[in-house]
C-alpha positions in Angstrom: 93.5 91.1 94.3 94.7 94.4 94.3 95.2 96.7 97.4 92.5 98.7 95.8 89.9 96.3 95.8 90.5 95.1 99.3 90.8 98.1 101.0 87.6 99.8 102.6 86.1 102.7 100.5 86.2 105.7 102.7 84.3 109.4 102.4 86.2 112.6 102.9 83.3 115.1 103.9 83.4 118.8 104.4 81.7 121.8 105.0 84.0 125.4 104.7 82.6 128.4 106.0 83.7 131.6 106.6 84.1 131.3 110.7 84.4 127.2 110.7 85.1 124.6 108.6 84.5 120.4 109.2 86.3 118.0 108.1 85.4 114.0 108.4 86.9 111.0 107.3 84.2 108.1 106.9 84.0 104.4 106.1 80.9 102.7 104.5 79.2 100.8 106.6 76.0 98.7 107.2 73.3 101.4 107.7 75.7 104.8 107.5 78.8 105.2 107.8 80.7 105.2 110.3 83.6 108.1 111.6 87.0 107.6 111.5 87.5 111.4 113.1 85.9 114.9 112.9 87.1 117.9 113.3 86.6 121.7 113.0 89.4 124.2 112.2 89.1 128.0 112.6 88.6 128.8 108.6 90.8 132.0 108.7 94.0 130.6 110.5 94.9 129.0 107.4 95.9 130.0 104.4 94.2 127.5 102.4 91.9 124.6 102.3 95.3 122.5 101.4 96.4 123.6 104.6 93.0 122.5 106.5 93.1 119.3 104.9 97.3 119.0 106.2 96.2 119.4 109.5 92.8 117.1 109.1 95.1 114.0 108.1 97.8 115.0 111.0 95.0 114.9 113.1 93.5 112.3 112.2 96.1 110.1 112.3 96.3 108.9 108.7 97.7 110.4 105.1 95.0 111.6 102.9 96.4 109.3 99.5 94.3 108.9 96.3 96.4 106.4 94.0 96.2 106.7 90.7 93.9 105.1 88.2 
């Protein structure tokens, strides 16, 4: 079985905004999903949404990794 297949599928969701933007990490669950972390960054103290998202999976304690088909 691959790593792939055994691993648990998990949701990046986001909402940018001009002031704010959110950033959550979920896993499917029974019923909804349930967070792994949320958090809200000041949308112009970064320089891009790269840079959000850097400091999403620093502070949420896990590497943001898609593998490859």
């Amino acid at each position: 079985m691959s790593s792939r297949t055994s691993s648990p599928a998990l949701v990046l969701a986001g909402d940018v905004g001009g002031t704010k933007t959110l950033v959550g990490l979920f896993e499917r669950a029974p019923g909804r999903p349930r967070s792994l972390g949320v958090f809200t960054y000041p949308t112009a103290a970064y320089g891009s949404f790269t840079d959000i998202l850097d400091a999403f999976a620093r502070d949420v304690g896990r590497p943001l990794v898609i593998p490859a088909a």
